[in-house]
Each structure stands twice: as C-alpha cells, then as structure tokens.
N, C-alpha and C positions, 0 to 999 in steps of 0.2 A: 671557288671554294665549295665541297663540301657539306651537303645541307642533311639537316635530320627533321623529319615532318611530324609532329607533339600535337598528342590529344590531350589535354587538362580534363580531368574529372573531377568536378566542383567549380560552382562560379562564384562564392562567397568571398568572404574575408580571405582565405588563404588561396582560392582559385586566384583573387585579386593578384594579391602576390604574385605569385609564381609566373601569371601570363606578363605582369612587370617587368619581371625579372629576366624571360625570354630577351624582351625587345631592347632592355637595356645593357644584357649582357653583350647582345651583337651591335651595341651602339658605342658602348664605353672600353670592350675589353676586345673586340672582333676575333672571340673564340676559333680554332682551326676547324670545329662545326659548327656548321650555322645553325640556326631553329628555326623552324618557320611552325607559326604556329597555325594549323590544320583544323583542328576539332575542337569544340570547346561543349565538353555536355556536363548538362544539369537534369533538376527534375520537375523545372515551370520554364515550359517552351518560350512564354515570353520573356519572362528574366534570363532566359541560356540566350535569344538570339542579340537582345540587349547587348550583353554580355559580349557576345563575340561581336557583332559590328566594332562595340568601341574598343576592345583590344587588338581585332585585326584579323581574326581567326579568316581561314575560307568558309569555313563553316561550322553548323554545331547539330546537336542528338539532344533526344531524351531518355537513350536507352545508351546504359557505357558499353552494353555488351558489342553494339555499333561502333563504339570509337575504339574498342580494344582492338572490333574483328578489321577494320579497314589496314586494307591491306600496302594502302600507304603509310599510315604510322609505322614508325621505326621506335616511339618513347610516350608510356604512357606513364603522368603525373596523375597520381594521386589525389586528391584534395577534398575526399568526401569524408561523411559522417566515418568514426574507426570501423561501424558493423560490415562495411562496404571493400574496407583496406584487404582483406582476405580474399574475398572471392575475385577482384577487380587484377589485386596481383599472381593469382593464383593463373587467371585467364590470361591476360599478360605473357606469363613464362608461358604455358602451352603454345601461346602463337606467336613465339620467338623473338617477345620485343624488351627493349630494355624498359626500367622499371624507377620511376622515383618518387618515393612515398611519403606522405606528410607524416607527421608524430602523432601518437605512441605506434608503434611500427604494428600493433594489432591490441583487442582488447582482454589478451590475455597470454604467457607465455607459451603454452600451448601450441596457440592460433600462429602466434608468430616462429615460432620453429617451424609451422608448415608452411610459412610464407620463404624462410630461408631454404628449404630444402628444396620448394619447387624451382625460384630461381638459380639453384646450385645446380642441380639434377638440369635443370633446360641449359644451362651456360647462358645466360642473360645477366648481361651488368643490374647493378642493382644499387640504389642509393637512396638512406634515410634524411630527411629534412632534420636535420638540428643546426637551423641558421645562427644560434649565436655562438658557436664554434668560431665564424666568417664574419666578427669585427676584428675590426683591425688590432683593438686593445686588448682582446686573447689572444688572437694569435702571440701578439708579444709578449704578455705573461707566458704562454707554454715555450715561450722560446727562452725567454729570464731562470724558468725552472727548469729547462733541461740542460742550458747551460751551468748549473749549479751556483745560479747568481741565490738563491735560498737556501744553499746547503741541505742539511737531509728536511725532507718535508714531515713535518709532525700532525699540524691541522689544517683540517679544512672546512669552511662555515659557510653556510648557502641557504639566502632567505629568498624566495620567490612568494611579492602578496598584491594578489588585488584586490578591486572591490565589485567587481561586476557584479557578482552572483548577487548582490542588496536591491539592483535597479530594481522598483517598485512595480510589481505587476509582471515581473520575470514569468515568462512562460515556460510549461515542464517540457521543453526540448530533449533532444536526443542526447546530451551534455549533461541533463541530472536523470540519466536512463541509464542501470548497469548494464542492459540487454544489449542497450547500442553503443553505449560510450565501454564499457569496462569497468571502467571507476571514473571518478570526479574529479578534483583537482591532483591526485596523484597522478592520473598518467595524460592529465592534461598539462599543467604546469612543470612539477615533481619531476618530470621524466626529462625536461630541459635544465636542470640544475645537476639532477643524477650525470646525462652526458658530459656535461662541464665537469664534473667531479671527475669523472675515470679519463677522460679526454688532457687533464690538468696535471693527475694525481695517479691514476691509476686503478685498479679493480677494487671493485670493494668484496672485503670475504663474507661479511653479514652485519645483520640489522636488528635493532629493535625499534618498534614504532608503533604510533594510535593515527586512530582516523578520526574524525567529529564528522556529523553532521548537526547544522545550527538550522537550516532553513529545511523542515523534514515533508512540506508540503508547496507545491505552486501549479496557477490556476492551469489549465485545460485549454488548449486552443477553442475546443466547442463548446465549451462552460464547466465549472463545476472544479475541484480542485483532485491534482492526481497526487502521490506520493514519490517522495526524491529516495532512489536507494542509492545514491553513490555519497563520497564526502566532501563537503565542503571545504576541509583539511587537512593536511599530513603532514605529523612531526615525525623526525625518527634520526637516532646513532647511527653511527656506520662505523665499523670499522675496515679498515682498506689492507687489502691483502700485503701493502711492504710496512705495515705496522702506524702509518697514520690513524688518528681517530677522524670522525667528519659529523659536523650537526646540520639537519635538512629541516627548513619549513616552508610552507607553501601553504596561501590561502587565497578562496577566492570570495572570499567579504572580510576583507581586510580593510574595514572602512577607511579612505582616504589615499588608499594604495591603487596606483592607475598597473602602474607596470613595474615594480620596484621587485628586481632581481639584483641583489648585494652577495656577492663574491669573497671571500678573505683565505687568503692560503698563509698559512705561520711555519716557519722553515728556522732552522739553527743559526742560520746566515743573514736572514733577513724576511719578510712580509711584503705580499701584493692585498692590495684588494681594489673593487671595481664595481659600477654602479650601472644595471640598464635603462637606467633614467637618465646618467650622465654620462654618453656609450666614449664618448672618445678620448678619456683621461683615466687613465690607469695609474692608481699612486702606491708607490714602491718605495719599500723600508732598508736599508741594508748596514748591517755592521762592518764593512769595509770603508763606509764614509768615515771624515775623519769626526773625533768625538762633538768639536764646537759645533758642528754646523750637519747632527747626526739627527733624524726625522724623515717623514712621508714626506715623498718628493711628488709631485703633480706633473705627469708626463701627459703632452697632449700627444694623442698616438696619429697625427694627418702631414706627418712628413714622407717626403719620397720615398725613403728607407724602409718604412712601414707596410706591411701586406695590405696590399689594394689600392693604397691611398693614392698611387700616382696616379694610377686612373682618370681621378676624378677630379679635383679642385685644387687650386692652389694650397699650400700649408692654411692651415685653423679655418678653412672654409668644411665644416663637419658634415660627417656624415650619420647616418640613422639606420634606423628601424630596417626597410625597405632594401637598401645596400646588401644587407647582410645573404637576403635572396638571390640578389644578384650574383654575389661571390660565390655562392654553393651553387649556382648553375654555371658558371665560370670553372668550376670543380669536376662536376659532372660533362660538359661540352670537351672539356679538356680530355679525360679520362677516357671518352666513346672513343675520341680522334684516336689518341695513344694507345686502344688495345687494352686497357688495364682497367678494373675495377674502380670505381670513384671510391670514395673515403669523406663523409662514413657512410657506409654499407649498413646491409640488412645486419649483419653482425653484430656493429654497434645497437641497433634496433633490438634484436634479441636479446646484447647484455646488457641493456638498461632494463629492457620488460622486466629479468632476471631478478633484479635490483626493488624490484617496487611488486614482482610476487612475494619476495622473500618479509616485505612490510607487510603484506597482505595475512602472510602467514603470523605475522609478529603479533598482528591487531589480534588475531584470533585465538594465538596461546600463549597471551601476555609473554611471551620471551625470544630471548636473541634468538635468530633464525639464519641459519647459513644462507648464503645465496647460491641458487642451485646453478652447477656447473654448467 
C-alpha cells in the first residue's frame, strides 16, 4: 500500500484530533493511502515530544518551518493558532506538499484568498477541516434535502452555544486576540454552522448581524489584566441566494451550553432538525406521512446503510465527537489516492470567511451586507 508521511502543526486539542484521526483512519477504514505519521511540532519541546511518543510520530520540531521543509513530508496538517494558518500554508504550497487546515481557513478574507490562490497557482490538493459535515446524521439530512424529501427549502435555524469563555480566571489567549484569532466566537464557532448552512442549503447572498462582547477584560499570563477585542458573540439573518431566509447564533458563555450545536431546516414537504449533543439521531418531519400518525420521527443514523457507520460498531453502538476526524481524513486519504481534490476545499474555507466578513461589515454599518463574491 501506498503511504503518505504527515507533519501535524499543533499538539493541542485539535492536534489531538487529527493525529487520532490518522491511526484510526488506517485502522477502521484501511484508506488506499496510508499516513504514517512523521513530524509532530509544537512550540514547548517537552509537551511536542510528549506528544509525538504517545501518538507515534517518528519524530517532532519546534520550528514548523522544519516540518513543512522536510523533504519527506508529502501533507502538512494545520492545527495551530489561525495567525500561523497563512504563512504555514503559504510555505506548504511553495514546497509542493498537500495541505489540510483546521477552521476558520484564515483570520480574515483577505488572508484566505491568498491561501487559496497559492495552493491553486502551486497545484497542491487542499482541504478545510469542517468535521461536522462527516457525522453520519448530516450526511443523511443532505441526502433527505437533495432528494426532495423537503420539498423547496424555505428556513434554516442554527444555534452554536458554549460556555467556556466563563471558566473562572480564563486567561487572555490567542482566542480573545483579534491580532491572532481574527475574531472570537464568529469565526471560531459561527464559521462551523455557516458550513452547514451552505453545505445543507446552499450560498448565502447577505447578512445582517451584531457582535457582543460580555467579558471586555481577562487576566495576563505574567499578571495584571489585558483587554479582549474580539466577541463573545454573533447573531445574524442571512438570506440564501435560492430565496431561503436562515437565523445564526453562536456563544461562547452561554452559561450551561457545553457543545450545543442545534440544526433545523423547514421545507414545503417536510422538517429535519439535529443536535450536536445528541450526534446520532436526526428527527425528520414529512407531509407524505399519512395524517394519523403525522410528527418528528427519531432516526438513529448507526445502520449499515448510513455513511461511515459500517465501519465501526454494530447498529445503536454510537458514535461521537472524534469519528467525525476520522471520516474527513477518510475524505482527504481517499482524494490524494484518486488524483482529485478532497471536499471541502480551501474554497469552502474562503466562502464561509466571505459569509462572516460580510457580518463584520453588518456590525459596523448597522445594515444588510451583501456577501462578497
């Protein structure tokens, strides 16, 4: 078989992931390439070698510019702070390696049109992380809407709320920094419901929307308290270019909210809606049922039939969080092998950035805002 040798840049929460995601992808789905995973860098030598012992790396850096230049890597993952997604993918395309980026695909549309252009211009595959695409119970909802089990789509409702930003003694990280993040819960959160939207539904043509910030100050890793300039949250209209309306919230002190991403599509025919708290039941409305026994029906999405699920466990043995990594590296392995671009692309990555400058622009002159082409 096959192999493709993967530097991970980042050893955190999503480096987590993704190096998961490698060993389980060649464990569960025995991709036509294989991963082996190579390089694992960070930016504290002892937490990176940490890091790669217990995932299995051959090795690791503290310098990415090392694990992009090594000239065995054939695929460099993403997974660092967003100020780092530019330059990291920019070097990448120059020394002809393919590319797979965590979310928001950069911290500004700008930033990310040069990220697309370099890997267009170098001919290097290219591929955005928006794992909750790869549960099994959207996939089936985008399969129910294209089939025209909803008839014409008219709304679409999407609440993403946490509560992390409240933990007591939060430090001012890179994540409440416009410098390094972009924004705040917009194109941390926001930008994973935005994909589902157009992913579901289709493009949106524009927006009106607000930002908040609640928590405008937290402490100083070396003492003393810094100032938060991104938001803590983002409401905002949409309307969708085939004449859909759509409502978007997203918070990240939404006190009691761990990971509550709520889903609802309204169609002439019939209603899905879906919970990322409760990833593997997708409940579907339809006026084709007969009148007596006409209501939300509770699909559990872990039958054969289902995208990914045979894989893995018998029927109602569920799957999570974690899976979803899996299956978009399942995506991408697939794609290198075949020749063809994985899905979704930096593209997608641009037209969501698109989507959440166009809020940016809203917050600022209180009105609808086209989303730029």
């Amino acid at each position: 078989m096959r192999e493709i040798k993967v530097a991970v840049v980042g050893t955190k929460f999503m480096g987590r992931a993704h190096a998961n995601a490698y060993r389980q992808a060649r464990a569960f789905f025995s991709p036509p390439l294989a991963p082996v995973l190579h390089l694992a860098c960070g930016t504290n030598e002892k937490e990176t070698r940490e890091f790669a012992e217990k995932f299995g790396f051959s090795g690791y850096t503290t310098d990415w510019r090392e694990a992009v230049g090594d000239p065995q890597v054939g695929l460099v993952d993403i997974c660092s702070p967003n100020d780092l997604h530019a330059p990291i993918a920019l070097a990448a395309a120059k020394a002809g390696k393919a590319v797979f980026c965590e979310k928001p695909l950069a911290r500004d549309l700008s930033e990310a049109k040069e990220m697309l252009r370099a890997v267009s211009d170098a001919g290097v595959p290219h591929m955005i992380c928006f794992n909750y695409r790869f549960f099994p119970a959207i996939r089936l909802a985008k399969g129910l809407i294209e089939d025209g089990a909803l008839g014409e789509i008219r709304q679409f409702h999407a609440l993403y709320l946490q509560d992390w930003g409240l933990a007591p003694g939060l430090p001012l990280t890179w994540r409440f920094q416009k410098e390094r993040a972009g924004s705040g819960a917009l194109g941390d959160t926001a930008v994973h419901i935005v994909d589902l939207a157009r992913f579901l539904v289709g493009e949106v043509a524009e927006v009106t929307g607000m930002l908040t910030t609640f928590v405008r100050e937290r402490p100083l890793p070396g003492g003393g308290m810094g100032k938060v300039d991104v938001d803590d949250t983002a409401a905002f209209l949409a309307r969708f270019s085939s004449g859909a309306t759509g409502v978007f919230e997203t918070s990240r002190v939404a006190l009691g909210r761990k990971n509550f991403m709520h889903l609802e599509v309204n169609g002439s025919r019939g209603s899905l809606f879906w919970n990322a708290e409760d990833p593997n039941w997708l409940w579907f409305y339809s006026l084709d049922d007969p009148a007596s026994v006409r209501g939300f029906r509770r699909i559990m999405v872990t039958e054969e039939v289902h995208p990914y699920a045979k894989n893995w466990w018998p029927t109602g043995h569920v799957l999570g969080y974690e899976h979803t990594f899996v299956h978009a590296v399942v995506e991408l392995l697939s794609a290198l092998s075949a020749g063809r671009n994985p899905v979704p692309s930096f593209v997608d990555g641009v037209r969501a950035q698109a989507v959440l400058e166009a809020v940016l622009l809203s917050e600022g002159s209180r009105r609808w805002e086209r989303v730029p082409a």
